[in-house]
N, C-alpha and C positions, 0 to 999 in steps of 0.2 A: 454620551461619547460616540460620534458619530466613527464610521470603519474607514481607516486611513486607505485601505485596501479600493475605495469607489472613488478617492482624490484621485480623479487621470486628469494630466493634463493633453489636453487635444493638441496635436500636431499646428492648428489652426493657431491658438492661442500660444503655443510654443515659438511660432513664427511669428506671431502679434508683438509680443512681449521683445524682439531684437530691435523694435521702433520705438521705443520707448526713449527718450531725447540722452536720459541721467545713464543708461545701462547699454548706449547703442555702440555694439563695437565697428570700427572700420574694415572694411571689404577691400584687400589689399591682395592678397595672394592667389597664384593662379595653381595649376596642374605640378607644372613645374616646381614650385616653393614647395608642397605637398610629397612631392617624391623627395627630394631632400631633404625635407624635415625626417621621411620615413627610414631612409638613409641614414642620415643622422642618428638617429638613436639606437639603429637593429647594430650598424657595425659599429661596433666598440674593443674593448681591449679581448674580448672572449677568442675572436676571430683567431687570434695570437697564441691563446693559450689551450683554451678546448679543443679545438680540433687535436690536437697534439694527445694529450692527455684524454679525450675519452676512445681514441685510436691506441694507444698503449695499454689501458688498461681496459676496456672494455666491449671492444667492435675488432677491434683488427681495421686491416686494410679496408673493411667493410662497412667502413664510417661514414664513407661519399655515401653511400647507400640509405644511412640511416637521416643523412642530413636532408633527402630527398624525400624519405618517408614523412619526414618533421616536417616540411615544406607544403607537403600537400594539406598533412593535417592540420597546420595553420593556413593555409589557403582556404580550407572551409569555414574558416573563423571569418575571414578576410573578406571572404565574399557575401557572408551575413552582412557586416560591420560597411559594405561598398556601401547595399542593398539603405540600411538604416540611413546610413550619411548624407543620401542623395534623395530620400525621403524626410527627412528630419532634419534637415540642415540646421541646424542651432547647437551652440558652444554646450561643452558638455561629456557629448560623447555615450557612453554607456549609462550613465545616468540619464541622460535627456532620452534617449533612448525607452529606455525602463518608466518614466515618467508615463511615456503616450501610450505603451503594451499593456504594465501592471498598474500604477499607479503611483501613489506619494511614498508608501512605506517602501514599496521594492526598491525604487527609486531613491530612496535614503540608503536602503543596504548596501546598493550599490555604489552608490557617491563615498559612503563612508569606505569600503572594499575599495576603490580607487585612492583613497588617500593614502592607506596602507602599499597598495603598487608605486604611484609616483611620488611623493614627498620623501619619503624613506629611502626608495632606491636613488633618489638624488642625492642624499645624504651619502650614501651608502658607494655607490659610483665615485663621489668630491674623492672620499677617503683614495680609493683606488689611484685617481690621479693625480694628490697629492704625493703617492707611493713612488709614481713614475715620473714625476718631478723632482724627487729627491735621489732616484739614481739619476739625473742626468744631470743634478747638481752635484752628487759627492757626497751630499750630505740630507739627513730629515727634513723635510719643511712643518718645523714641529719646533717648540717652543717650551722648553719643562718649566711648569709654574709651582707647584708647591706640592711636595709629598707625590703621591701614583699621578695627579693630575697634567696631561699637557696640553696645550693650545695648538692646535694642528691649523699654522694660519695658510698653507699650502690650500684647504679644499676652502677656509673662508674667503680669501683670495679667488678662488674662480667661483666659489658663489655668489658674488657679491657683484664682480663683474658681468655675470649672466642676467643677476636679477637687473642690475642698472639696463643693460643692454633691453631686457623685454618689455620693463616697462615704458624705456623712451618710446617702443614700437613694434611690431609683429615682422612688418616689413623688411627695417633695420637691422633685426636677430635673424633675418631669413640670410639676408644677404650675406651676414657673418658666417651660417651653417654653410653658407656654399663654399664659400672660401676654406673653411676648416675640412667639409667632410668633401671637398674633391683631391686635398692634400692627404688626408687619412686613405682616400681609395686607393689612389695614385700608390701610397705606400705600400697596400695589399697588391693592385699589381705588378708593383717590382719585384717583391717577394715573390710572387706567383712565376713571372719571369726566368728571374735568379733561379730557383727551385728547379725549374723545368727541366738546367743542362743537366741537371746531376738524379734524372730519375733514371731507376734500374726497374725494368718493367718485372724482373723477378721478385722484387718483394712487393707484387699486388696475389702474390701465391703464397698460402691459400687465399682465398678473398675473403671466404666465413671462416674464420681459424676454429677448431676444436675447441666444444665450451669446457669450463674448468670452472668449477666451484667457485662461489664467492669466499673470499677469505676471512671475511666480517659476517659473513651470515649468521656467526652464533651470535654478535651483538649485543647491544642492551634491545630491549622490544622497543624501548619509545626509539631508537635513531633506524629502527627497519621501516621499511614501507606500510602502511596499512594495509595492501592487499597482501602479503606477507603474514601479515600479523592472525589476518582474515581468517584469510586459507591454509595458513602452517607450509606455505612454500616455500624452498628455497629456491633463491636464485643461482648464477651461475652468469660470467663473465662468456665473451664471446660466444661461441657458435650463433643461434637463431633465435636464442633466447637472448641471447648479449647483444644483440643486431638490434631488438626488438628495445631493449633499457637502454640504449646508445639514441635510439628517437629516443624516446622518453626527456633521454636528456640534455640531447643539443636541441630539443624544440625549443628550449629556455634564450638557445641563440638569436630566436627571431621575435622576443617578444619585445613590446614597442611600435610597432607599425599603427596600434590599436589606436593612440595619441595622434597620430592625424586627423581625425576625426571630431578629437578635441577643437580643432580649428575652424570649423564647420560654418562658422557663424562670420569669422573674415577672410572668406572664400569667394572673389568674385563669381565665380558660376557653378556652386555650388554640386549639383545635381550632374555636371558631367567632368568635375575636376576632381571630387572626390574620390568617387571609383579609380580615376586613373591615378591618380597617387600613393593609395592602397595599393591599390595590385602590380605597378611596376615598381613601386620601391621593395615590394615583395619578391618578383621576380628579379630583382640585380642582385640582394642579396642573395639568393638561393644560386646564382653560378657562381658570386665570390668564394661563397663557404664551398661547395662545392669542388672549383679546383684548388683550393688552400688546400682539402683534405684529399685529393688525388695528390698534390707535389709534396706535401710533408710523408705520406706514406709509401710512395715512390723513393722517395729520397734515398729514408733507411726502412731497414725491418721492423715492424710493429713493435716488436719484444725491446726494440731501441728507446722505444718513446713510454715505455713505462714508470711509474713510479720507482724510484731510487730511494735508499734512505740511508743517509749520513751516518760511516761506523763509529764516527767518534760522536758525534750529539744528539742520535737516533732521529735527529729529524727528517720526516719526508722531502721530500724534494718536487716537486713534479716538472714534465717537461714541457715545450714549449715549441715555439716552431726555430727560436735560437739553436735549440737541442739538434736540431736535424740538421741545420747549416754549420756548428758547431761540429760535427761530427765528418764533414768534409772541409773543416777548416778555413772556411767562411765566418771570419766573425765579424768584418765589417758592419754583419744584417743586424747581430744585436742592437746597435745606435740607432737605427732605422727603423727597426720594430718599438725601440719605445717611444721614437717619435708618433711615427702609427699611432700607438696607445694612448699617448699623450691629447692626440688632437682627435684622438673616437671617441674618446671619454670626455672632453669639451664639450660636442654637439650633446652625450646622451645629456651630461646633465644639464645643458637646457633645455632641449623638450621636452626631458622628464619635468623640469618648472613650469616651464610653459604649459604644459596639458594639465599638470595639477591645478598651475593659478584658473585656468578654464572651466575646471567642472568647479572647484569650487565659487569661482563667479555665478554658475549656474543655480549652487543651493545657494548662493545669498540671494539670487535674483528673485525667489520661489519664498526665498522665508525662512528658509531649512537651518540656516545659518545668517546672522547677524545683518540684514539688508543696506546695510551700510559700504558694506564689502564689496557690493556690486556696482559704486560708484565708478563710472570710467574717467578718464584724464581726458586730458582738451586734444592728444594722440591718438582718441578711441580704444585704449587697454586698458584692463583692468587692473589699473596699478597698484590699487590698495591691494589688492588679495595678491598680487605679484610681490609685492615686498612683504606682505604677510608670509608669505612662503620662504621668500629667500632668507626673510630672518627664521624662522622656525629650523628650514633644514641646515642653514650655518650654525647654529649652537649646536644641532644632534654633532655634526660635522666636528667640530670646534671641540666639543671637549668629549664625547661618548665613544670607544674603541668600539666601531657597531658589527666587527667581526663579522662572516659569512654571513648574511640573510638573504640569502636569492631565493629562498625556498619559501620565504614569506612573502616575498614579492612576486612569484611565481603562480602559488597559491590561488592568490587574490584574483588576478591575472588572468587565469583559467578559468576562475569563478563569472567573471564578467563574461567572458567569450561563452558560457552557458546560456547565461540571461540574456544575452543580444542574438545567438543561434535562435531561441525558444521564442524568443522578443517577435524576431521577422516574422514568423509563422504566425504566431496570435494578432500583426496587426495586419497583416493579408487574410484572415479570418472577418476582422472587424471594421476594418476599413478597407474594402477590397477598391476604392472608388479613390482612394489618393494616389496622385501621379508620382510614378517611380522614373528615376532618371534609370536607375540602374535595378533591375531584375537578377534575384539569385536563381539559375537554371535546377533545372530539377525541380522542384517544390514537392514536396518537402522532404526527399530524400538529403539532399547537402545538408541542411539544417540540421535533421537528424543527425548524418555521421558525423556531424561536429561538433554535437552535445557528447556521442560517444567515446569519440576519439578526448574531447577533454575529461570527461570522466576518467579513462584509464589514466588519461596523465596523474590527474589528480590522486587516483589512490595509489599510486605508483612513490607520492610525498612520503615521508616520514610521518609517524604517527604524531610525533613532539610539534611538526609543523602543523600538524591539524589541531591538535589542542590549542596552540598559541591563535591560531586562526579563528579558532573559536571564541575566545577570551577578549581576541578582540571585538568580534561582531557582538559578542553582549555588551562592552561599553559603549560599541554605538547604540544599542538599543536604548539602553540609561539615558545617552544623550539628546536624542529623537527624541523619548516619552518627558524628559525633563524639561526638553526646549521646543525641536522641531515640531514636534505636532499641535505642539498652541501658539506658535508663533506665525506657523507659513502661511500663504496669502489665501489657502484652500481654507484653512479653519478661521482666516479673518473674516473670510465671504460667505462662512457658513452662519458665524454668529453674528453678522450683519443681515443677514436672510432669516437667523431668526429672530434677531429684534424686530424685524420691518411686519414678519408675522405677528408679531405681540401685538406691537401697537396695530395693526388691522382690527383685529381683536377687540381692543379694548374702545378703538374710537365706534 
């Protein structure tokens, strides 16, 4: 049993392998397509809803601040992930990645870790926008079939249309992304606009409000954080400690940029369009959120935008950026922010498909998974594993209530941004002689604070999320040892090298 651990595949051979006639994607997209796509998927309905809510309940006014803190610490992710992109240029992503640093098996944890981030959260995202499709209908886009069972054909309906859309073309879905995600921006700066007449600069005072105990800190153990759990600390809402759990948790607002990357491979010029798409779809997000959460906390007082809960059905309520126009009697903006929401949750869930059907093209092309998969269409996409996906996440979509899972997707997420940090450093160690389009400054201090910085996020999870995270990375293990590592192209060249020794041998 040879160590899956010495399966690397070389950069060289990873670049080989996109010429291959049966698995060759087309080179379509420029710089521009790249920051859209990243655009696309960072703003979504959160922009709307988060800023509001983790402003009332947990930062204060001092949530621009935290959104800034978030920004920098996915900026170190960001600038790894340029660094890789523009070196590796091949479909993939984090996996291909991990392929040329660690080798086959890491490279499987992580593909499998990505399926968990993008398949699910498309899933997961459908539901959301089937939500805001039915308030601007009146009515569910939901279907009751028999007994607890419904048909939510609202998120099969724009699944369905996404996946047709990707598979005719990369191109074709780019062009769509632009159209939707400069209508969704367009929305944020009306808002942002609108907001402005109505800020009173006395409620950015105090800016750090006074922290105040968490109200759930006594808890069940499994829904506290693990560092919590660790250390026997309690937390505490606002002051510098609530500033500090407010990054923690609007950094959730920018993840997705990572799936540009995924695109790598039908990037006309790879090596200097990458970088620029990472890093400027990063910086427009970081001023949107930004003055979202200056004008909704200007608007009214923090203490405004907090959680409510309903005296007749105890149910919570939480606020929104409605909340704070609603409270100067501006309701027009509600119709306009669910439009917003409607067409930011479009884009995410297609490049949440799109960057899934990607890496998984990647392990079919390697062996990892079913090589059949990696067949492209006479358009250059890999259609089969694009519609492998769109069916898969239409039925979670379709019939499974997938309630909150951001924290799983999250997870995952953060997991990768570790492997790709750690990743640059080991192949500037090992390959210090491959041409970089783009170079991460510092070496290897950013690396570092960027393993750090996702570290604290990470134990910052819920304990609950970390077990289920777990549970999952040993079914992919199961999967690997029962499929991947006898099937992939590494163990077919291995036991092809040792027949050829045999018979040496034997003639």
């Amino acid at each position: 049993m040879d160590n899956p651990f010495k399966r690397v595949k070389s950069v060289e051979q990873s670049i080989a392998d996109t010429d291959e006639p049966d698995t060759k994607l087309r080179r379509d997209l420029t710089a521009w397509d790249l920051t859209v796509f990243g655009v696309a998927v960072v703003v979504g309905a959160g922009i709307f809803t988060l800023t509001a809510r983790t402003a009332g309940n947990v930062a204060g006014p001092s949530v621009s601040l935290a959104f800034v803190i978030a920004a920098v610490a996915c900026g170190l992710a960001a600038l790894c992930y340029a660094e890789f992109a523009s070196t590796v240029p091949v479909a993939g992503s984090a996996y291909t990645f991990s392929f040329a640093a660690f080798g086959e098996f890491a490279a499987w944890i992580i593909g499998w870790d990505l399926f968990l981030e993008l398949a699910l959260a498309a899933s997961v995202v459908s539901l959301g926008w089937s939500a805001y499709l039915g308030n601007i209908m009146g009515t569910p886009a939901t279907v009751h079939l028999f007994g607890p069972v419904e048909f939510n054909w609202g998120a099969v309906l724009l699944i369905a249309v996404l996946t047709t859309l990707l598979a005719l073309g990369t191109k074709l879905s780019s062009r769509v992304s632009v159209i939707i995600t400069a209508l969704k921006v367009a929305v944020v700066l009306l808002v942002i606009i609108a907001g402005a007449f109505y800020i009173d600069t006395k409620n950015y005072t105090p800016y750090v409000p006074e922290a105040v105990p968490q109200a759930d800190a006594g808890g069940s153990v499994w829904t506290q954080s693990l560092l919590s759990v660790v250390t026997g600390a309690e937390g505490s809402n606002f002051g510098w400690y609530g500033l500090l759990a407010a990054a923690s948790l609007v950094f959730f607002a920018f993840l997705g940029f990572d799936i540009v990357a995924t695109t790598a491979e039908e990037t006309k010029n790879p090596q200097k369009a990458l970088p620029r798409g990472i890093l400027a779809s990063l910086g427009i997000v970081t001023v949107l959120y930004v003055a979202v959460t200056l004008v909704v906390t200007g608007m009214v007082p923090y203490t405004d935008l907090a959680d409510k809960v309903d005296p007749n059905t105890g149910e919570v309520i939480g606020s929104t950026l409605t909340t704070a126009f609603n409270a100067h009697h501006v309701t027009w903006v509600e119709w306009i922010i669910n439009l917003g929401a409607l067409a930011g949750l479009t884009t995410v869930v297609m490049v949440m498909l799109l960057g899934q059907a990607r890496v998984g093209f990647a392990m079919a092309r390697d062996g990892l998974l079913p090589r059949g998969l990696a067949k492209t269409s006479r358009r250059g996409t890999p259609a089969r594993f694009t519609v492998l996906v769109g069916v898969s996440s239409g039925i979670l979509a379709a019939f499974f209530p997938m309630g909150t899972l951001e924290e799983m997707v999250n997870i995952g997420t953060l997991f990768a941004f570790i492997l790709v940090s750690i990743g640059v450093m080991v192949l500037r160690r090992t390959r210090p002689d491959l041409p970089r389009g783009f170079r991460v400054p510092l070496m290897p201090l950013i690396p570092i604070l960027s393993v750090l910085a996702c570290l604290w996020l990470m134990i910052n999870l819920s304990v609950e999320t970390w077990l289920r995270f777990l549970v999952w990375m040993v079914l992919g293990l199961i999967v690997y040892f029962s499929y991947g590592y006898h099937r992939s192209v590494y163990a077919e060249r291995a036991r092809a090298e040792q027949a050829a020794a045999a018979q040496r041998l034997t003639s």
